[in-house]
N, C-alpha and C positions, 0 to 999 in steps of 0.2 A: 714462418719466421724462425729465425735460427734462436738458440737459448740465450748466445751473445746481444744478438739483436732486443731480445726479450726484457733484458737486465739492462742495456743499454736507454730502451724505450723509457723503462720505470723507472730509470735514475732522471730520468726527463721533466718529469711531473713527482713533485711533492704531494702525495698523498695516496691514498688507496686507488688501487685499481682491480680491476677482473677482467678476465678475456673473453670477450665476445660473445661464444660459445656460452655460456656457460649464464650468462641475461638472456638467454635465446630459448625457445621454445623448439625453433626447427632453423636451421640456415641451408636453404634448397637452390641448388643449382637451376637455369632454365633451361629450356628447350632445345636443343641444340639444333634446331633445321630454321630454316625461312620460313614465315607464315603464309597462308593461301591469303592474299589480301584482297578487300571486297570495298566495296562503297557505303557499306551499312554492315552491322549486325554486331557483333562483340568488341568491346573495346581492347585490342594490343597495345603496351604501354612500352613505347619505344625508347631509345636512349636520348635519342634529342628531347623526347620531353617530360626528362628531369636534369636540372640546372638548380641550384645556389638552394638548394633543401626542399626542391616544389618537385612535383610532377605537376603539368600544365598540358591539360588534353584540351587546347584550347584545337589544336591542328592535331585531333586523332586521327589514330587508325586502325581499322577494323579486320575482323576474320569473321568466318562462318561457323556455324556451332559446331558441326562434326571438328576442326581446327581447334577451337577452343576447349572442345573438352579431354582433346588429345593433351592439351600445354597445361592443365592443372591438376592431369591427373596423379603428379607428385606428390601436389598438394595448393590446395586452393586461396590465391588471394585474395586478402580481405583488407577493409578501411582499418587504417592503423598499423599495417604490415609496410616494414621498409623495402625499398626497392634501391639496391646499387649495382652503378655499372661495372664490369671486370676491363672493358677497354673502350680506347678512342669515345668518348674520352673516360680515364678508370678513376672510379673515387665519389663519382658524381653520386649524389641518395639524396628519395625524396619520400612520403609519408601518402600510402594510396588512401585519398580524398574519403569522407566521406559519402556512398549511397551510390560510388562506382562499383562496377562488376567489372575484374579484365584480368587479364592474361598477360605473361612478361614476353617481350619481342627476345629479340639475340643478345648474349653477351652479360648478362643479368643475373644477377643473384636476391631471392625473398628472405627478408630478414625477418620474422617471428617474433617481438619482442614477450619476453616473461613478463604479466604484468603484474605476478609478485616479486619479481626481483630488482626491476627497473621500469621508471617512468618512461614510457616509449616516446615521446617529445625531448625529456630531458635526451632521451638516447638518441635522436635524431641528429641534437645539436651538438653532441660529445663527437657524433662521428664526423660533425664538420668541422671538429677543432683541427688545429696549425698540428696538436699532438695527436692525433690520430690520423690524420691526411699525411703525414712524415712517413709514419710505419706503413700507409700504402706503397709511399713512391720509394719505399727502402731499397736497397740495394739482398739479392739474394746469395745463397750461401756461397756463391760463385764471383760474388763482385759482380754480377753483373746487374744491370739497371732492370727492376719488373716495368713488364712491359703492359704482364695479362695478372690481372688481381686474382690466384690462386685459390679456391676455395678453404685450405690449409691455413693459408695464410691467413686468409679473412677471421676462420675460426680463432684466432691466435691472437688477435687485437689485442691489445689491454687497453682498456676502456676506463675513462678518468670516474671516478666515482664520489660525489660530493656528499658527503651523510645519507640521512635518510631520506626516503621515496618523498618526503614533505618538503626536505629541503629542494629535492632536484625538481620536487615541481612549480616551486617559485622560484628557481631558476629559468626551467621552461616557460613559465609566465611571463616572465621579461623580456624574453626572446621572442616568445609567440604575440607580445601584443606590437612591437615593431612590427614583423611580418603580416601581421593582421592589417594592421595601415597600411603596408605595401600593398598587400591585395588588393585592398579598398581603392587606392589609384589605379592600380591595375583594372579592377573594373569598370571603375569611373569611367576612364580612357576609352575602355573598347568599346562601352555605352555612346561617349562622346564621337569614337574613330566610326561607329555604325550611323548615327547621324551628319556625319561630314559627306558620309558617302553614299547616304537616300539624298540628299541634298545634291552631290554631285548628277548624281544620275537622272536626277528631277529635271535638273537645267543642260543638262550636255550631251545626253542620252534620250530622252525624251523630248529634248528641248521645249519644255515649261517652263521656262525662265519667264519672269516678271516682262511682261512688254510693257508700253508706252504707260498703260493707264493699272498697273500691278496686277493684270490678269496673266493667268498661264497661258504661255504664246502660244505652241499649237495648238493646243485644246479648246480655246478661243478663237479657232481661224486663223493665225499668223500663216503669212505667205509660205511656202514651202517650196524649193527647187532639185530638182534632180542633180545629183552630180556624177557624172561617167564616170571621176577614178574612183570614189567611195563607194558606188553603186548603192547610192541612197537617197533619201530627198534630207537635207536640211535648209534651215531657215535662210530665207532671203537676206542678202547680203554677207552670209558666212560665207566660207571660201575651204578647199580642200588644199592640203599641205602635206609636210611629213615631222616626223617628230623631230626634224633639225631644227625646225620652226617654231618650238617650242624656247628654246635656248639655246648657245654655244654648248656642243657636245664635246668633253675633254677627257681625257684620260690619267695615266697617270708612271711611275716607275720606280725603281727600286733601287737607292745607293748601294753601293758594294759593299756587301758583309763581312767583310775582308779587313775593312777601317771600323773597328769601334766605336771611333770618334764622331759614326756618323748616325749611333742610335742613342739612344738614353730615355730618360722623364722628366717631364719642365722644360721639352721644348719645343717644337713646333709639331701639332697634332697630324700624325700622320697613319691614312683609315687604310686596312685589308680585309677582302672579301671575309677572312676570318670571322674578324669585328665587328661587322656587319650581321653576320650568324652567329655572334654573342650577343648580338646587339636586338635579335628576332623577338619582335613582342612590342618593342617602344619605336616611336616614330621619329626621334631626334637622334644625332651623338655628337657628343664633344670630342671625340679623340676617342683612339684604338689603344690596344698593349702599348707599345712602344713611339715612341718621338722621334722625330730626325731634327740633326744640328741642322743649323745655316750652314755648314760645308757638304752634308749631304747631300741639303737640296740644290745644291749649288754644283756639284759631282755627278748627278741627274738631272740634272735641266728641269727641278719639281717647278710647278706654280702653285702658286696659294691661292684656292679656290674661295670666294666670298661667305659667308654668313646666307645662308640660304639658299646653298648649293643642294640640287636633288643629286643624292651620289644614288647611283645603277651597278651594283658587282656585274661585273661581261664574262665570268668565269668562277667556278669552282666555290660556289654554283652562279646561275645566271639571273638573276634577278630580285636579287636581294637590294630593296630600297632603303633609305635615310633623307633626313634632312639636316644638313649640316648647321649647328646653332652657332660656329665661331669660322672663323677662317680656318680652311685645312688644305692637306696635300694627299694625294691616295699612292698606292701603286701601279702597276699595269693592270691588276684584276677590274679595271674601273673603266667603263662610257656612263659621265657624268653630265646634268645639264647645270650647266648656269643663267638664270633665266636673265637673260640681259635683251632680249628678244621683243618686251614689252608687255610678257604676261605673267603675271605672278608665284612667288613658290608655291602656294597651295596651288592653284591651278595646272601646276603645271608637275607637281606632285601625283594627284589623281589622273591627268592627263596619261602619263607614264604607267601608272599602276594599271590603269584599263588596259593599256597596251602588251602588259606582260604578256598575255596567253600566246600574242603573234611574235614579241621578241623570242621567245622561248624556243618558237616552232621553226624560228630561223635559223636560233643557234646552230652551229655545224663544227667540226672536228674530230681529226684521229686521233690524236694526242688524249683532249680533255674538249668538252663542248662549251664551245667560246661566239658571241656575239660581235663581230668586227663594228667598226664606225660606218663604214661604208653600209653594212646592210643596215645598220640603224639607221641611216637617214633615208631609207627607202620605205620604213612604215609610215602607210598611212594614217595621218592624223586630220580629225574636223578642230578647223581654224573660228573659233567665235571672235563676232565684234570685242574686239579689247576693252571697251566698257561693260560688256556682261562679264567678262573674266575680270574685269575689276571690281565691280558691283560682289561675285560670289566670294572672293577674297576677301571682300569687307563684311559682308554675311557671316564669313565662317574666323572672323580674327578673334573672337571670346574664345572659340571653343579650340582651336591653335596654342593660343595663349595658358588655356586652362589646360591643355595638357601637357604642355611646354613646364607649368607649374606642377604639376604632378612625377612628372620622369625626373625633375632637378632636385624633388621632395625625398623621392625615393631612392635617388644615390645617396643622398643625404642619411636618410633612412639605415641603407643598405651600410655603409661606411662606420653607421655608430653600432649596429649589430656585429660586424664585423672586429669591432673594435675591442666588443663587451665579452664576444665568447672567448676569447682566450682569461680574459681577466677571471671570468667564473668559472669557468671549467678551471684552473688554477687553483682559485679560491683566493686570488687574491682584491677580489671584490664578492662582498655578498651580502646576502640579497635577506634582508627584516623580516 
């Protein structure tokens, strides 16, 4: 950061600050090559998963120890050490979990906090303030826009600084026990999202589905019939299909970016594959970054997809799922189902997700690898009597509903945190 920039930062924020460096114990560049990646053994802590102050190894990924001891031979991280990204996306830091062992993937920087100088929580949340994410996206000595977060630069932060280590850690307290309840939904869900889908696989996959007299039907002797396209036996009177037969498969497209007038906020919610990969971790969305007017969609030929639409990304990347909670519009990145077919969003949710591994293998292109509609309606899918897909629907609507209540809790959540860090890192709210 240039010395203008510096002076300019700290006329920003009324009150003390320090640079980065200088609360830091060690700020260590990482690795700079690809990891050897393995199916097991050491955790590497990628950029995708740290997001909004968390690292989230819920979808780690691993290396083998000669690898790992190569990447910490800098210097080793530990529970409590920050982790931020230098690019795609830069800014992003998140606090390595307690009672994890791992290693930083590319692009990454370990932040070390002093924990005589600074509360490492409170420091967590200083570096996701509006005043400190600014002096990321600054502009460098050249006017031009940083692209790649500098290690110089990093060193150079000035770091909002609220009293003493007592005061900043009842700051951090406030902040951490929102985040605490976030979690708390967060695991709820994935508890609740793992039983939706023992349950799925019980009745759809197994087919133990409740028969006539609430026994598990093949395990009880239910008729069973071979089927040539599936090359499988399912249950008598099921039928083999494809996934067009789950619901109207739609897509979607993109007004001209050329009319202003044809994007905003507060107006009609419209989802990109993007969104969908912010969106990674919860099962629902109300709406993406940005909105389209009614002239846009009307410029693009969009349609407003129903309340209960399974949106499918078809590209970049491929199979990125949702459930839509309100009426929306996507872009071209989208083959969407709308289940108007006669079988339920949940069902027809998991229906799709089982399918991913064969939409995936289908994918094809030179460009960018993309899922056309045409081959999507050529996977095969097992067609249940529409009353067992009704029946499982009704089974699983608490636990739909209950996390339907948890993701709406936790924007909620997410929005009042959001709100409160600027206020205390300012100091213009504080904390008894």
């Amino acid at each position: 950061m240039t010395a203008e920039a510096a002076v300019t930062s700290k006329r920003a924020f009324d009150g003390d600050t320090a640079e980065l460096q200088t609360l830091c114990v060690s700020i260590t560049d990482c690795h700079h090559s690809t990891p050897n990646w393995t199916d097991a053994g050491w955790i590497v802590v990628r950029s995708e998963n740290i997001k909004n102050g968390r690292i989230s190894l819920r979808d780690a990924s691993y290396t083998d120890e000669t690898t790992f001891r190569e990447r910490i031979a800098r210097t080793i991280p530990e529970p409590g050490d920050l982790i931020i990204t230098r690019e795609a996306p830069m800014g992003e830091i998140g606090m390595i979990p307690d009672g994890v062992a791992c290693c930083l993937g590319q692009r990454q920087v370990l932040i070390k906090p002093d924990a005589a100088k600074v509360n490492k929580h409170f420091l967590l949340y200083a570096m996701q303030s509006q005043f400190v994410q600014k002096q990321i996206g600054a502009s460098d000595a050249t006017g031009s826009t940083v692209s790649n977060l500098r290690i110089p630069l990093l060193k150079e932060l000035q770091i909002p600084l609220l009293g003493d280590k007592p005061t900043q850690q009842k700051i951090a307290a406030v902040l951490s026990a929102l985040d605490a309840k976030i979690d708390i939904n967060n695991r709820i869900n994935a508890e609740l999202e793992a039983l939706a889908k023992t349950i799925y696989d019980y009745w759809f996959v197994q087919f133990d589905f409740p028969d006539a007299h609430g026994r598990p039907y093949k395990s009880s002797g239910g008729a069973m019939v071979w089927n040539d396209n599936l090359k499988r036996e399912i249950p008598s009177g099921w039928k083999a299909g494809s996934l067009d037969d789950l619901g109207k498969i739609v897509g979607g497209s993109t007004p001209s970016t050329l009319n202003p007038d044809h994007f905003g906020q507060g107006m009609i919610p419209w989802i990109t594959p993007k969104d969908l990969s912010n969106n990674k971790g919860n099962k629902f969305i109300t709406r993406g970054e940005t909105d389209v007017s009614e002239a846009g969609m009307r410029s693009a030929s969009l349609t407003l997809h129903p309340a209960g639409t399974v949106l499918m990304s078809s590209r970049a990347p491929v199979g990125y799922l949702a459930i839509a909670l309100n009426p929306v519009t996507t872009n071209q990145g989208f083959k969407s189902f709308v289940p108007s077919k006669g079988y339920g969003t949940s069902f027809v949710y998991y229906a799709v997700e089982r399918s991913l591994p064969t939409i995936i293998q289908y994918a094809s292109g030179s460009t960018f690898v993309e899922i056309s509609g045409g081959v999507l309606k050529s996977v095969h899918a097992v067609l249940p009597n529409k009353s067992v897909t009704n029946a499982f629907c009704t089974l699983i609507e608490p636990i739909v509903k209950r996390q339907q209540q948890a993701e709406v809790e936790n924007v909620e959540l997410t929005q009042l945190r959001d709100w409160l860090l600027p206020l205390l890192m300012n100091g213009q709210v504080r904390v008894a």
